[in-house]
ZABADREN-375510 format. One record per residue: x, y, z of N, C-alpha, C in turn; residue number from 1; residue in three letters. Coordinates in steps of 0.001 Angstrom, whole numbers, plus 500000, padded with zeros to 6 digits. Each point is the difference from the previous one (the first is absolute). Layout:
<nodes>
NODE     nx     ny     nz    cax    cay    caz     cx     cy     cz gudo gumar
NODE      X      Y      Z      X      Y      Z      X      Y      Z  NUM   ALA
...
</nodes>
This chain:
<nodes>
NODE     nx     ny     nz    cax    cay    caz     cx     cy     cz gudo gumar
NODE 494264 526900 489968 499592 499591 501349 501213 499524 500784    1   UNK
NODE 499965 500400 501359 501305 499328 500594 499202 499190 501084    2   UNK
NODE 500579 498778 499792 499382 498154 501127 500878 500071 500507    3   UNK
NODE 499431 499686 501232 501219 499724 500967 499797 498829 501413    4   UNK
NODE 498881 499048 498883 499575 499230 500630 500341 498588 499433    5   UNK
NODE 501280 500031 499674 500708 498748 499696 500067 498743 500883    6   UNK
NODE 500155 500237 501323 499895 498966 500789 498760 499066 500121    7   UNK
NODE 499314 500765 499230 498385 499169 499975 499734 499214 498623    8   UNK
NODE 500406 501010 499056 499878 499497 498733 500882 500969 499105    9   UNK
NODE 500702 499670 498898 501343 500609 499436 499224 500238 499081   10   UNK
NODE 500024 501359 499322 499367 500925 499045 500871 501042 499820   11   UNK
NODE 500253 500610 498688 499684 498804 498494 500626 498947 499702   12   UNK
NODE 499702 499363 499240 500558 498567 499912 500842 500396 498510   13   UNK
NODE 500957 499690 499602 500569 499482 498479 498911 500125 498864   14   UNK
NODE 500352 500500 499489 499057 500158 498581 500241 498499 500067   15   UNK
NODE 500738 499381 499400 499732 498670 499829 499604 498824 500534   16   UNK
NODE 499418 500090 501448 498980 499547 500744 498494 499860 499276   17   UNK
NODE 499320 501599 499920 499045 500205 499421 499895 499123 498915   18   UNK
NODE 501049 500588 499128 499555 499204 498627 499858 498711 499783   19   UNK
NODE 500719 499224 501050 500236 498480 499907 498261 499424 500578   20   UNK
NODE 499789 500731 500733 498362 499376 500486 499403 500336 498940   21   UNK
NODE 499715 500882 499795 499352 500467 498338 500439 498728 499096   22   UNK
NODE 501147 499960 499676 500510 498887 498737 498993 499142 500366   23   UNK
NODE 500636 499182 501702 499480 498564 500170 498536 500014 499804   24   UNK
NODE 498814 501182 500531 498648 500022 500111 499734 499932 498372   25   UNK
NODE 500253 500438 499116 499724 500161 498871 500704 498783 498908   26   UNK
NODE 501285 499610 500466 500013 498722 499110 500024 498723 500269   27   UNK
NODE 500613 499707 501174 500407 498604 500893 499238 499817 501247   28   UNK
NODE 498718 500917 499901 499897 499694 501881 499399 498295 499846   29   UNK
NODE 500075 498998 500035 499641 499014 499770 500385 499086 501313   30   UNK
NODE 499710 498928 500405 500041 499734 501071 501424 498526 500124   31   UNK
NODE 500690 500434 500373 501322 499695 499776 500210 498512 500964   32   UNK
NODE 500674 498763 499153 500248 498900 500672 498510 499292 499804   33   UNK
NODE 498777 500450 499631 498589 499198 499700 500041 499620 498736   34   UNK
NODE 500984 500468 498867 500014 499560 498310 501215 499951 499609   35   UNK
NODE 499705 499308 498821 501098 499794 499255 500316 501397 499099   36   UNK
NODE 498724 501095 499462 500154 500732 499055 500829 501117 499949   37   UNK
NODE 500158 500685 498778 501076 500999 500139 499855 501168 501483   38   UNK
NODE 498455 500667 500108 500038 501034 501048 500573 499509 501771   39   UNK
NODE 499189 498181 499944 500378 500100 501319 501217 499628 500231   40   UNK
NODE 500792 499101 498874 501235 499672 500232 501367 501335 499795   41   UNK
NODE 499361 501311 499461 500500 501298 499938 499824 500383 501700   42   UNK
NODE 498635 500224 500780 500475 500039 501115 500331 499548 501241   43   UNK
NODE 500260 498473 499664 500934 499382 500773 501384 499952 500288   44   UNK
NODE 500376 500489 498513 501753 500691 500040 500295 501026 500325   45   UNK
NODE 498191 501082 499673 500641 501348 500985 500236 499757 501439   46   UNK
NODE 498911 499217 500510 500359 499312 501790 501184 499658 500292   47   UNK
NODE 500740 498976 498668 500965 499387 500576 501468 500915 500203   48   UNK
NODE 499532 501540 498813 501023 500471 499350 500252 500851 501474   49   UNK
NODE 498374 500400 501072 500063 500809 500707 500865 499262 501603   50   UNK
NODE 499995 498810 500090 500466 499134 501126 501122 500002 499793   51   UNK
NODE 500499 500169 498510 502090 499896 499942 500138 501330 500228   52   UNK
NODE 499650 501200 499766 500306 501320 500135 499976 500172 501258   53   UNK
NODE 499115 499693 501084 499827 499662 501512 500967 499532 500434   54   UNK
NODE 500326 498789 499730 501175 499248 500723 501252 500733 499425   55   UNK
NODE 500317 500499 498670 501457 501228 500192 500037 500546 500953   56   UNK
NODE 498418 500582 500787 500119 501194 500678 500732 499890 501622   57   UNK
NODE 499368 498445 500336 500395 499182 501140 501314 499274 500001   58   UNK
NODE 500728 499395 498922 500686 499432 500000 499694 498654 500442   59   UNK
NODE 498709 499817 499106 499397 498438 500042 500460 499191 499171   60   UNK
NODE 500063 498988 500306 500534 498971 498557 498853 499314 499360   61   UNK
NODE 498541 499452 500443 499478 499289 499588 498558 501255 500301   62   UNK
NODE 499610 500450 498070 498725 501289 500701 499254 499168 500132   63   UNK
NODE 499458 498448 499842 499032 499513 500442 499384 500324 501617   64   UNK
NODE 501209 500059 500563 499804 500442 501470 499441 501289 500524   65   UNK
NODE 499606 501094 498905 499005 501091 500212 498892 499627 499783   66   UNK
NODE 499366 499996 500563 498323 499965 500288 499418 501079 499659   67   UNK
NODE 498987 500370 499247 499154 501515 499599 498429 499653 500975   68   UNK
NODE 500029 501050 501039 498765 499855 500102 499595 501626 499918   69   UNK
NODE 498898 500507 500741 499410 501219 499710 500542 501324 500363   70   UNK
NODE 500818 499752 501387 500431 500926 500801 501131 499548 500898   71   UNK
NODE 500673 500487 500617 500969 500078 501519 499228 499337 500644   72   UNK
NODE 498857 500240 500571 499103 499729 501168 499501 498353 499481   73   UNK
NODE 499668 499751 498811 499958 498314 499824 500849 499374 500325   74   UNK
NODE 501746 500639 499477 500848 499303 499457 500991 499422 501818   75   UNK
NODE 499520 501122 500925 500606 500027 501426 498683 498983 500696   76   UNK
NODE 498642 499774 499782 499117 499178 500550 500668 498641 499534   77   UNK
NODE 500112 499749 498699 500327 498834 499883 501565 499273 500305   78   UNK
NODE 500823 501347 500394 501466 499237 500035 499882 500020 501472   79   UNK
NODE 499044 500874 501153 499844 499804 501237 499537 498547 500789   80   UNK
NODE 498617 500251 499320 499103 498840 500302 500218 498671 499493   81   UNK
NODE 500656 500132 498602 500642 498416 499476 501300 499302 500697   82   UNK
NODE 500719 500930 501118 500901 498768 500529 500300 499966 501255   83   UNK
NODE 498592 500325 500809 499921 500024 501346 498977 499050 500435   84   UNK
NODE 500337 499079 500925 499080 499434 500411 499859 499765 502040   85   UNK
NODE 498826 499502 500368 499742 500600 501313 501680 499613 500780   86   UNK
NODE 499627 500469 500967 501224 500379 500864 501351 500352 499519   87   UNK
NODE 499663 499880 498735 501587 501081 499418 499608 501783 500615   88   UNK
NODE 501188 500647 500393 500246 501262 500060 500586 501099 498753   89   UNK
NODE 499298 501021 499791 500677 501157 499268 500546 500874 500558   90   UNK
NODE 500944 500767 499342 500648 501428 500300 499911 501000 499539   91   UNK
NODE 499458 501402 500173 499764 500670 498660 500638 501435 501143   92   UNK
NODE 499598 500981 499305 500530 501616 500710 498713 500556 500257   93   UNK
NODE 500502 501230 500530 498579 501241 500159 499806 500948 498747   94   UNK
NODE 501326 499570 498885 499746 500996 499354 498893 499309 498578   95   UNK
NODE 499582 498716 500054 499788 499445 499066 498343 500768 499355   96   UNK
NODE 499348 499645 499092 499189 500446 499386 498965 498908 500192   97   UNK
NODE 498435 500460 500099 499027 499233 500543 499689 498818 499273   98   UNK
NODE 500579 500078 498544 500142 498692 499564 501010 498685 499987   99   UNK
NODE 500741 500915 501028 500787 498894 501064 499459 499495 501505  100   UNK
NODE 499661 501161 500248 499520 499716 501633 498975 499405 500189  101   UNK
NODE 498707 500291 499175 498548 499397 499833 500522 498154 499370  102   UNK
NODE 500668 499989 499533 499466 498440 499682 500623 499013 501127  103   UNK
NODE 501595 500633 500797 500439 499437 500642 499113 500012 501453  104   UNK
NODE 499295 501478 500378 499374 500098 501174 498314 498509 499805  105   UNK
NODE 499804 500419 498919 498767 498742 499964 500217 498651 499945  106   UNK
NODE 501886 499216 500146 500566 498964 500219 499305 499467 501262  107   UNK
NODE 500207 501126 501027 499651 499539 500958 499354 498878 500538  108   UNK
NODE 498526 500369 498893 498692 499199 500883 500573 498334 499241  109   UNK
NODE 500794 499943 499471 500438 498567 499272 501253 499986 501052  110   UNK
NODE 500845 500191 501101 500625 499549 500929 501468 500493 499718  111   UNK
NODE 500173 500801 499097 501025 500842 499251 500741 501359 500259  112   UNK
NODE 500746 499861 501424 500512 501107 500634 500525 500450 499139  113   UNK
NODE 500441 501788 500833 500723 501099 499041 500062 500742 501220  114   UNK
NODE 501815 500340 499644 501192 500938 500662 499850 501460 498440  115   UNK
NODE 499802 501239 501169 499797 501152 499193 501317 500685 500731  116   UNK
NODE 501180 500058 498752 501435 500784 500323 499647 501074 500504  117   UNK
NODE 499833 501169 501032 499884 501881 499894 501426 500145 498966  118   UNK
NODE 500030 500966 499158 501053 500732 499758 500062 501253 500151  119   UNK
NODE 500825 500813 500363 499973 501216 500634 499355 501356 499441  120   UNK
NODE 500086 501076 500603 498993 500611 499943 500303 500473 498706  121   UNK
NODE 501010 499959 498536 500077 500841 499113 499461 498469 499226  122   UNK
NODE 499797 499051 500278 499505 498495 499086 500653 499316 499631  123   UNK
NODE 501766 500349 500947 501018 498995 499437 500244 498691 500759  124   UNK
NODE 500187 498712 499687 499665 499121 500127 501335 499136 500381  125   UNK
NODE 500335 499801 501403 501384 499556 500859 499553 498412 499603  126   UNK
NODE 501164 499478 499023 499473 498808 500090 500748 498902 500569  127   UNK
NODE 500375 500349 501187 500494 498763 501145 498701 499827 500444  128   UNK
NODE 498809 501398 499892 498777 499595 500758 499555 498740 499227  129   UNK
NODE 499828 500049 498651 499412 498775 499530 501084 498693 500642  130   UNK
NODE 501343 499954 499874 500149 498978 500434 499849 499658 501351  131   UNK
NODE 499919 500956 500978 499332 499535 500761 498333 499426 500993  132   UNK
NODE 499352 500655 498677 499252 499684 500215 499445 498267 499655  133   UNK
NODE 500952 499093 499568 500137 499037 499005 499253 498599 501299  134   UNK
NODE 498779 499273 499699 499864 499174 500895 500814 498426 499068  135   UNK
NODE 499360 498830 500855 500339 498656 499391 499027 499569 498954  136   UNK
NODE 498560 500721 499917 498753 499801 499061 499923 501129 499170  137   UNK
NODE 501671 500909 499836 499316 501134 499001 500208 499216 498854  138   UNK
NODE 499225 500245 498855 500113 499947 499022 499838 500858 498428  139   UNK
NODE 499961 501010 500577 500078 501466 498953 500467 501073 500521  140   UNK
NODE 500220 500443 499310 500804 501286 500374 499209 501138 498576  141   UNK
NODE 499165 500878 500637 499798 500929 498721 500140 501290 500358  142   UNK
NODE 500743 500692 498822 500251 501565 500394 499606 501063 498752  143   UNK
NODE 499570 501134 500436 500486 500742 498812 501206 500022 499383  144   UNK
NODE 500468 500611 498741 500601 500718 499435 500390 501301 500275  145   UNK
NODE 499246 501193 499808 499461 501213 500234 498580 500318 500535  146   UNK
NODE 500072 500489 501276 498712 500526 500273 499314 500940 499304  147   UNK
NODE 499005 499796 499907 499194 501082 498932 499160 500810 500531  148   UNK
NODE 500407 500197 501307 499513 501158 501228 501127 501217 499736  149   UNK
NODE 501401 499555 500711 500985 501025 500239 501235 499328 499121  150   UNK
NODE 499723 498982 499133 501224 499747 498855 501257 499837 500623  151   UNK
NODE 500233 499346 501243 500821 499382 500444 500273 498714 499684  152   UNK
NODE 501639 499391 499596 500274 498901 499548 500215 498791 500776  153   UNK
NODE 499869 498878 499499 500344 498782 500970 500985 499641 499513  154   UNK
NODE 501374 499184 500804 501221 499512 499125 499264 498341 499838  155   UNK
NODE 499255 500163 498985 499831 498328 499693 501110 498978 499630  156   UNK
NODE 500659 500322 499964 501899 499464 499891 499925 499306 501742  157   UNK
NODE 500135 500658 500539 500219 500054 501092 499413 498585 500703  158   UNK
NODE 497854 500753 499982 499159 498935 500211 500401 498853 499624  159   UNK
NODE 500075 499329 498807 500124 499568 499256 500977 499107 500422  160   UNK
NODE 501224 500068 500135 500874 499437 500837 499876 499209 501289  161   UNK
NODE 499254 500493 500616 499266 499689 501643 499214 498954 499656  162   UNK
NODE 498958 500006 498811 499291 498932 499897 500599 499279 499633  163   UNK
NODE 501028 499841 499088 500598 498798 499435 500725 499327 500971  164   UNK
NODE 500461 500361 501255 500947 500122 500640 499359 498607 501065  165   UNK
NODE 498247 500781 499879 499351 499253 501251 499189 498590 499028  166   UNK
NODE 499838 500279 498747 499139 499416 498983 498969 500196 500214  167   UNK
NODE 499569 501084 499805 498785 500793 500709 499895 500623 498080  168   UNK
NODE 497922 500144 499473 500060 500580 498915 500001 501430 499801  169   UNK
NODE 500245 500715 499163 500257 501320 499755 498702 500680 498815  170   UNK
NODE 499414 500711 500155 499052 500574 499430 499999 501706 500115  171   UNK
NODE 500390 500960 498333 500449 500833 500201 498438 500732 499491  172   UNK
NODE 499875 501331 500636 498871 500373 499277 500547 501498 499598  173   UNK
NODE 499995 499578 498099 501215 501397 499758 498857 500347 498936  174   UNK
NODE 499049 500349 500726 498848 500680 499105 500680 501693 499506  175   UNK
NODE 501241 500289 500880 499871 501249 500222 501377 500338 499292  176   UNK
NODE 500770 499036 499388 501649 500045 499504 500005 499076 499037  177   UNK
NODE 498875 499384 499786 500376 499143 498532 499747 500317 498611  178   UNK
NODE 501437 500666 499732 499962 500719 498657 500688 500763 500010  179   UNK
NODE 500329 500707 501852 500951 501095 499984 501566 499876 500922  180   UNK
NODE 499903 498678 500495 501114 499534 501350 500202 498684 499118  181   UNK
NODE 501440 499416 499960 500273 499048 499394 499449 499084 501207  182   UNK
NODE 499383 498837 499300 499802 498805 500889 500420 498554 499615  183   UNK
NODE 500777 499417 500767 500864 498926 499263 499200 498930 500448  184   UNK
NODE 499230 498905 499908 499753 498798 500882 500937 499115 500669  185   UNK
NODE 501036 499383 498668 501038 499947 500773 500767 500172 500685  186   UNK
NODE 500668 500935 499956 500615 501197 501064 499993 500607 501134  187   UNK
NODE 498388 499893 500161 499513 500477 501118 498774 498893 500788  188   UNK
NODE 500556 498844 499439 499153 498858 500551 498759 500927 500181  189   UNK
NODE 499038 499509 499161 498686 500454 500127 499434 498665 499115  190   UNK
NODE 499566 499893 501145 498568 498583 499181 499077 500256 499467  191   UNK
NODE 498970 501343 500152 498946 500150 499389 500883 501785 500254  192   UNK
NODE 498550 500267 498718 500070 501954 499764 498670 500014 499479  193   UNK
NODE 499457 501134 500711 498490 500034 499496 500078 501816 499382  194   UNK
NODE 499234 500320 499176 500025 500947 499203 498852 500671 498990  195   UNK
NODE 499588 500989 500300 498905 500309 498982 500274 500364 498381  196   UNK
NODE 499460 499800 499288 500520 500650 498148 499660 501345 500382  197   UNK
NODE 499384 500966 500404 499307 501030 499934 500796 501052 500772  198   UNK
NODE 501408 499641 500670 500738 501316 500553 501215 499998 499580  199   UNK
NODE 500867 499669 500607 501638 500081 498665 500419 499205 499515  200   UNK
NODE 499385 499344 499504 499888 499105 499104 499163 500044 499150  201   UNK
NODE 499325 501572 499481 499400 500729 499163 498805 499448 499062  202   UNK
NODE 499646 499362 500161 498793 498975 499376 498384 500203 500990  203   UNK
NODE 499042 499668 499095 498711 500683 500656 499649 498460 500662  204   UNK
NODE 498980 501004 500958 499104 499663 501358 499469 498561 499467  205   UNK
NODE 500147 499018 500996 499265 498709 499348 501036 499022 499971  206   UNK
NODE 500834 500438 500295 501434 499146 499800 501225 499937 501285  207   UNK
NODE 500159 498739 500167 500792 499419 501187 501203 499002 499740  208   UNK
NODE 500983 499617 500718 501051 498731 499978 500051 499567 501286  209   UNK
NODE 500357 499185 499570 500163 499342 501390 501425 498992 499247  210   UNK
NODE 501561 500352 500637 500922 499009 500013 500045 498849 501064  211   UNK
NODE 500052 498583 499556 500000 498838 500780 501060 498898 499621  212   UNK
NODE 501185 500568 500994 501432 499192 500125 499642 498416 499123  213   UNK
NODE 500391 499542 499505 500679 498915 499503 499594 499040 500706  214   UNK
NODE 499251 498870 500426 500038 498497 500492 498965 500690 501265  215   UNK
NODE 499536 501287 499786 499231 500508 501446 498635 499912 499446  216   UNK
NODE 499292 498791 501259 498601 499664 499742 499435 501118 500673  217   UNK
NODE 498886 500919 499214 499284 500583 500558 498045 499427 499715  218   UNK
NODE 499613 499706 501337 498721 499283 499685 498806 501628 499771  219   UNK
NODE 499454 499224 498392 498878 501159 499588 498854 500581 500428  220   UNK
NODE 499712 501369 499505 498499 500296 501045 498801 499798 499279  221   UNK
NODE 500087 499694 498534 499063 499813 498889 500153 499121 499122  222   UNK
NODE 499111 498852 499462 500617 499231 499105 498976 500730 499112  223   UNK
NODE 499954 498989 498529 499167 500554 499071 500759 499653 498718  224   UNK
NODE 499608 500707 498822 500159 499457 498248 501631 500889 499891  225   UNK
NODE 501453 499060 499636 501349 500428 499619 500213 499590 498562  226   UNK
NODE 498595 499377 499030 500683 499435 498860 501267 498980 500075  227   UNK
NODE 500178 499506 501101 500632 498883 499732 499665 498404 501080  228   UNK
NODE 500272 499318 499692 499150 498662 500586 498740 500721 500401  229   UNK
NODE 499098 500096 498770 498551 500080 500137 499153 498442 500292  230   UNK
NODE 500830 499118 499545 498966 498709 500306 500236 499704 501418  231   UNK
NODE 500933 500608 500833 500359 499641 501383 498808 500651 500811  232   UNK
NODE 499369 499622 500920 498928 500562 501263 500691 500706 500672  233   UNK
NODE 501211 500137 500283 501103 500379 501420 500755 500853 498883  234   UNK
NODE 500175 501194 500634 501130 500936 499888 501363 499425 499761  235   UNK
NODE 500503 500743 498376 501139 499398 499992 501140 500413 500727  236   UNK
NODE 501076 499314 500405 500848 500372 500589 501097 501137 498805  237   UNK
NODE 500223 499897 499319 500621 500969 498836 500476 501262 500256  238   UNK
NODE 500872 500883 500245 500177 501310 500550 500301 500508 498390  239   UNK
NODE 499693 501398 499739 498773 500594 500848 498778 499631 500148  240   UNK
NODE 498958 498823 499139 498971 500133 499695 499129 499332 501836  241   UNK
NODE 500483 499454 500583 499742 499671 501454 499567 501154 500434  242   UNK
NODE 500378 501560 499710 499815 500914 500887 498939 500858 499173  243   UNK
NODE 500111 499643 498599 499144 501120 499008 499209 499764 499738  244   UNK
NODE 498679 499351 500638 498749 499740 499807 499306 501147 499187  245   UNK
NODE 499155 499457 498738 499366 501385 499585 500264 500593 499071  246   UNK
NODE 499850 500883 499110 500576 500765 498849 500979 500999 500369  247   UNK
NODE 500912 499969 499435 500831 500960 500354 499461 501545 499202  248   UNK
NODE 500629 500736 501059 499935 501410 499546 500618 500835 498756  249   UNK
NODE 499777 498532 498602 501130 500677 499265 500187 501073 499236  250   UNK
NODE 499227 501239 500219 500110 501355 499650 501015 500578 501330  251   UNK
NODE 499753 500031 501292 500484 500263 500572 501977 499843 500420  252   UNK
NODE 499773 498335 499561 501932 499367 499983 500265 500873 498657  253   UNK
NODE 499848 499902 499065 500329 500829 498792 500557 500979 500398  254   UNK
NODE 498857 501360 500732 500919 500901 500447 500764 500319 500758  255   UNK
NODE 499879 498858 501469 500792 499420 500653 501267 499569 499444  256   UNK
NODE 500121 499121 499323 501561 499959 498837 500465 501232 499386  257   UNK
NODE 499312 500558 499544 500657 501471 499436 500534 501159 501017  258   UNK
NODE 499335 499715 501286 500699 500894 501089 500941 499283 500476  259   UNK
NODE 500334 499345 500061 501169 498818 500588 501213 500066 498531  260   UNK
NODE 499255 500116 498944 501256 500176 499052 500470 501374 499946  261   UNK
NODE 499170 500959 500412 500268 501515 499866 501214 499993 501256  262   UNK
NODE 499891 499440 501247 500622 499806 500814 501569 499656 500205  263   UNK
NODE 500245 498766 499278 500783 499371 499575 500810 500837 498718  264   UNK
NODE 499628 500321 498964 501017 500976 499289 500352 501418 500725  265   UNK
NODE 498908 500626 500835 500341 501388 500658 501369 499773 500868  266   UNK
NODE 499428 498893 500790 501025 499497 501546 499245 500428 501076  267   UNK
NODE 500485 499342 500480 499165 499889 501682 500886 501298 500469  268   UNK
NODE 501403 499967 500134 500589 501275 500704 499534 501187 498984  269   UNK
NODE 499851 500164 499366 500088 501281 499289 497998 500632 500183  270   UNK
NODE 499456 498988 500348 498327 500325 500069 500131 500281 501415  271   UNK
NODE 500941 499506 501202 500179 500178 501316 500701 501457 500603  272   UNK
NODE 500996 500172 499016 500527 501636 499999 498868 500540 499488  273   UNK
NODE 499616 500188 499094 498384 500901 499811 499066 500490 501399  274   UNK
NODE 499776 498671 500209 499343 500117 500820 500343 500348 501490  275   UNK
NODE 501603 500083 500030 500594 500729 501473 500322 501603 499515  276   UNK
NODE 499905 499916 498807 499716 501499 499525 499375 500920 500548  277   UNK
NODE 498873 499305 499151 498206 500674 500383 499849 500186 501391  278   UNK
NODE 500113 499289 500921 500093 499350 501251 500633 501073 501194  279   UNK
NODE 501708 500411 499284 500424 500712 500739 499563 501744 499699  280   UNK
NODE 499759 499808 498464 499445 501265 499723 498622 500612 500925  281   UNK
NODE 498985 499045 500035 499096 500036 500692 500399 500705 501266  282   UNK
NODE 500515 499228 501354 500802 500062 500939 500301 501441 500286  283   UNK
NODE 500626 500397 498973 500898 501268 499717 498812 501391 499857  284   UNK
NODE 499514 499691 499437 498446 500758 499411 499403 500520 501327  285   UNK
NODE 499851 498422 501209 498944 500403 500885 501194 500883 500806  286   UNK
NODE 500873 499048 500376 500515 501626 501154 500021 501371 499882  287   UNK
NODE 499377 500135 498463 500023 501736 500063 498852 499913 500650  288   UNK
NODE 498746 499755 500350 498924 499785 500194 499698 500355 501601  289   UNK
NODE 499888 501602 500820 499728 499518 501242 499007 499198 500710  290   UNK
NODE 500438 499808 501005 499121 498690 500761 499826 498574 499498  291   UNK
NODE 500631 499887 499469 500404 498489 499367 501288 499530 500963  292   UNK
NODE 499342 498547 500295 500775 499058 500910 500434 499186 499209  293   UNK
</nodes>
């Protein structure tokens, strides 16, 4: 079969994806951080084993600071909506994806303006516009990565700079390059990165991160059971467990870790030439093709 619907969901995955959900469903799926016993304390180290393999990928220092929730679209609600409050302003582009635009456009009715960059007509993204678009109440700045319309890039380097510049926060949404574009946090001043397991970052559907800078309070959209300060009434403050209300998905991080390790020994450049391969081959293919624009 030839897919060629990667931008939605990355198929096939690593033999060793598969098998690792299989392993975990069949020996460890146990509910991890609720016991002391061998299965759940087996997959609490696969969690933990999957948050250090994450942060190699970022150039994080502390993986406590990855958050697992279900998807991109959780992981961008909660790094949106957790550090805006009324009369703060956002910044985002035209090229962003509706799980950018929808949570920031429904700010609104809570008193929460938003500046929408145009970038030009091929989706490239002039970013003096963001800085000028910069008020005295902005307080985010969120952009794509790669559009996952016409796969045009953002220099988040760039962004990135501007916010630090203004102390304005940075929120990258690299649903569409994380796994295949090096992304530094440091480097490229990025405070948050939101990301699905389920596209290049080769791990199945059900699975999300969310990176959250160091000393950066983000207020939660769900409290609920983290296995830790259970005698407390109030949500613990604890990162990650503040953000991970709930059982984790641990069939899903399993294979989530195994695509992130498949990643990491392949290389990010060498899975990125592949894929400008295919890409240009494609390209090449259609112009024999009359009537193709």
């Amino acid at each position: 079969m030839i897919y060629l619907d990667n931008a939605a969901t990355t198929y096939p995955k690593p033999e060793q994806v598969y098998d690792s959900i299989m392993d975990c469903m069949k020996n460890y799926c146990a509910n991890p951080g609720r016991a002391g016993h061998k299965m759940a304390m087996r997959a609490a180290r696969e969690i933990y084993d999957a948050r250090e393999n994450i942060a190699k990928l970022f150039n994080i220092d502390n993986p406590m600071n990855i958050i697992f929730t279900n998807n991109a679209t959780d992981s961008l609600n909660l790094a949106i909506k957790g550090v805006v409050k009324e009369g703060d302003h956002i910044i985002t582009t035209s090229m962003e994806h509706n799980s950018v635009i929808r949570p920031i456009k429904s700010l609104e009715a809570r008193g929460i303006s938003n500046t929408i960059v145009n970038c030009d007509k091929e989706g490239f993204l002039d970013v003096n516009d963001i800085k000028n678009a910069i008020k005295p109440n902005t307080k985010l700045i969120v952009t794509t990565h790669a559009s996952n319309v016409v796969g045009t890039l953002v220099d988040i380097k760039a962004v990135g700079e501007i916010a630090k510049e203004n102390n304005i926060l940075y929120l990258v949404d690299a649903s569409q390059t994380a796994g295949v574009y090096s992304i530094d946090v440091k480097d490229m001043n990025v405070d948050m990165i939101a990301a699905p397991g389920h596209k290049c970052l080769l791990g199945p559907q059900g699975t999300g991160i969310l990176y959250i800078r160091e000393g950066l309070s983000v207020d939660i959209l769900k409290e609920g059971g983290t296995g830790s300060k259970s005698e407390d009434l109030f949500q613990p403050e604890i990162v990650p467990d503040r953000y991970e209300s709930g059982t984790h998905n641990t069939p899903g991080i399993a294979g989530l870790n195994e695509g992130v390790k498949f990643i990491l020994e392949k290389g990010i450049d060498d899975i990125r030439l592949h894929e400008e391969e295919l890409c240009q081959y494609m390209l090449d293919k259609l112009e024999e093709i009359p009537n193709i624009k």
